[in-house]
N, C-alpha and C positions, 0 to 999 in steps of 0.2 A: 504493500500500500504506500509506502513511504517512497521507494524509488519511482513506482507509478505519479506521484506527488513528482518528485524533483523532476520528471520527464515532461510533462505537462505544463510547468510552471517556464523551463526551457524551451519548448515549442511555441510559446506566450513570446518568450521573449526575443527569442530567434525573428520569429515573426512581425513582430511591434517595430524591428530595429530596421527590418527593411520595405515595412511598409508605407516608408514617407516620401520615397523614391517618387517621383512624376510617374503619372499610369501613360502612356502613351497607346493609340492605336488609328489605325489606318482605315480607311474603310473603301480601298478602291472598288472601281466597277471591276470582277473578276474576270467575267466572261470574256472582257477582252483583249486582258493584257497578253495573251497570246496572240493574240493576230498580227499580222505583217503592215509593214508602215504606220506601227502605234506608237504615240509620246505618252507615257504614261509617267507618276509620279512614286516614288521609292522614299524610303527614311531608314536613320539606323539610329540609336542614342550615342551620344559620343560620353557623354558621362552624366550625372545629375541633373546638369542645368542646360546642355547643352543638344541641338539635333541638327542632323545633318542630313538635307531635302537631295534625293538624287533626282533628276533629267536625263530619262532610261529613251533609248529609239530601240526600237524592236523590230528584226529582219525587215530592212528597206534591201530592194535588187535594185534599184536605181542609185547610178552615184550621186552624192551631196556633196554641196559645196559650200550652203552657209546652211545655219538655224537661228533664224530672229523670234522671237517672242515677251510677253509682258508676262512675270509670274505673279500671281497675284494672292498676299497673303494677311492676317490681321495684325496690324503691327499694336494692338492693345495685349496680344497672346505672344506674338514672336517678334525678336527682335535681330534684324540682321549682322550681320557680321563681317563675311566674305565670301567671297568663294574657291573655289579646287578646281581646276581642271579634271574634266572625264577624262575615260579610256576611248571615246570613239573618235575625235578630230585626230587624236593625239597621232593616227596609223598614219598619217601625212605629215609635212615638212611646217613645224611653228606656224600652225595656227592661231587668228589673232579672236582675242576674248573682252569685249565691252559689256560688263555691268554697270547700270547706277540706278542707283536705292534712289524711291522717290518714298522717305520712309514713314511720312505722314499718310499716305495713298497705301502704303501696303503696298508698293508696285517696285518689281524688277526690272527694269528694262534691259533684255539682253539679246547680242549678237555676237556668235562665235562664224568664224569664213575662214576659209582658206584663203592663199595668195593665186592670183592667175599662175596657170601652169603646175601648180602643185596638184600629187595626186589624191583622188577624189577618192569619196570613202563608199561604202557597201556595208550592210551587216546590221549586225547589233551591237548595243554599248551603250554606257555613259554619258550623255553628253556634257554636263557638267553639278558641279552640286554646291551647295549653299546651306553655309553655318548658321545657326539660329540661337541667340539664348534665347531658356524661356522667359518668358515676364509675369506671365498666370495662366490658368485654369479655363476651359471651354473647351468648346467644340466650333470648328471654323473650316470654311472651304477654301482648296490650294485648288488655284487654277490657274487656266493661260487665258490669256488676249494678244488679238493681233501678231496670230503667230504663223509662223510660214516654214517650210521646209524647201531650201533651195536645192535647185539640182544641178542649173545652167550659170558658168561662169558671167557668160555675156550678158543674156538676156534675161539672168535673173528670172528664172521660171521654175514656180513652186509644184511643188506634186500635188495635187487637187485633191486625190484621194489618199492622205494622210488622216491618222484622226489619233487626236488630242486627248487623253483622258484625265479628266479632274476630277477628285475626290475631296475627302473630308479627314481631318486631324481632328482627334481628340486627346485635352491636355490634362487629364485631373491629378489632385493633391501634388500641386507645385510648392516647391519648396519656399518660391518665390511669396508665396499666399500665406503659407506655414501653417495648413488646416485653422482650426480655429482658434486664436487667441484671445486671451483672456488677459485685464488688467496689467498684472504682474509680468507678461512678457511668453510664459511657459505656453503649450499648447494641450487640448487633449490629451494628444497623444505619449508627452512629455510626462503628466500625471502619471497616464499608466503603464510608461515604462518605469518610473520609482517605485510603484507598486509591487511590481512583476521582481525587480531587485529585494526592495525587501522581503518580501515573499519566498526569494533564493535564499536570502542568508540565513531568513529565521529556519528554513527545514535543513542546513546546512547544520547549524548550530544544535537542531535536533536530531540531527542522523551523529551526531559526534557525541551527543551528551547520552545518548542512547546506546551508542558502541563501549561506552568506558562506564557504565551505570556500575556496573559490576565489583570495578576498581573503587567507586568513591561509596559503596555501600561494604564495602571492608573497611576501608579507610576510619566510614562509623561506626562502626563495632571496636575497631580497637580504642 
């Protein structure tokens, strides 16, 4: 009963220490992030506070030579940072890369192109991705505008039949927000992880004074 106790009271605690972590989840359109000439949107957590938005192209057979678009995101929720270079220009000769944060809009504005003459790409990949700290808590739509997939150096001629997939982020129990606070500064959560500790020590202290009973009831007798 007693190590049932300590095990239980660990699994509390275990639990309590890592659930303040940002919940993060995605919610793309499934059905069609396989399909051919898709822009669709990717994340990974980079640590506690931080996310990082990928810009995935999915099996184009047409070669490209630029990718312009607006990403559009809430800047009450996320806040920008920078960006990384993908893995899909990169199969060509320096590629050039224009962001700029219009960061009260929530707007990306960006243009990755090759040089004339450089070779042109095919495939899947990367296109590029974009650091985010968080700022707080919701649920917000990551999309494009005014976005175009070039194919043609010259004449600048987009692939008609490309399609764009936008989805939905959801951000809960940011650290940034620090669940609910109270007065004094502690959170909920803080209460009951002191709890969860004393809890440890007092069966601690009785799993010990239980092991040596024996000794300190000789002890009274002599």
């Amino acid at each position: 009963m007693k190590k049932l106790l300590l095990i239980l009271l660990l699994t509390l605690f275990f639990t309590q220490t890592t659930s303040a972590d940002p919940t993060l989840s995605l919610n793309p359109n499934f059905s069609n992030l396989d399909q051919p000439k898709t822009i669709y949107i990717d994340y990974q957590k980079v640590n506690d506070q931080q996310l990082e938005i990928k810009i995935i192209a999915n099996k184009f057979t047409e070669e490209i030579f630029a990718a312009v678009f607006d990403f559009l995101y809430d800047p009450k929720i996320l806040k920008y940072e920078k960006y990384k270079v993908g893995n899909f220009f990169e199969q060509s000769t320096d590629p050039i890369y224009l962001v700029d944060n219009k960061k009260n809009e929530g707007r990306l504005i960006t243009g990755i192109s090759l040089k004339r003459g450089d070779k042109m790409i095919t495939g899947s990949g990367t296109l590029i991705k974009f650091l985010f700290t968080l700022k707080g808590n919701g649920t917000q739509k990551l999309s494009f505008d005014k976005n175009q997939i070039i194919k043609m150096q010259i004449k600048n001629d987009p692939i008609k039949d490309s399609k764009w997939e936008n989805t939905f982020l959801t951000i809960e129990n940011s650290e940034k927000n620090n669940l609910k606070t109270n007065i004094s500064g502690f959170t909920t959560a803080t209460y009951f992880h002191l709890l969860i500790e004393l809890g440890l020590i007092c069966i601690l202290i009785w799993l010990i004074l239980d092991k040596y009973k024996k000794y300190f009831k000789v002890n009274e007798k002599k």
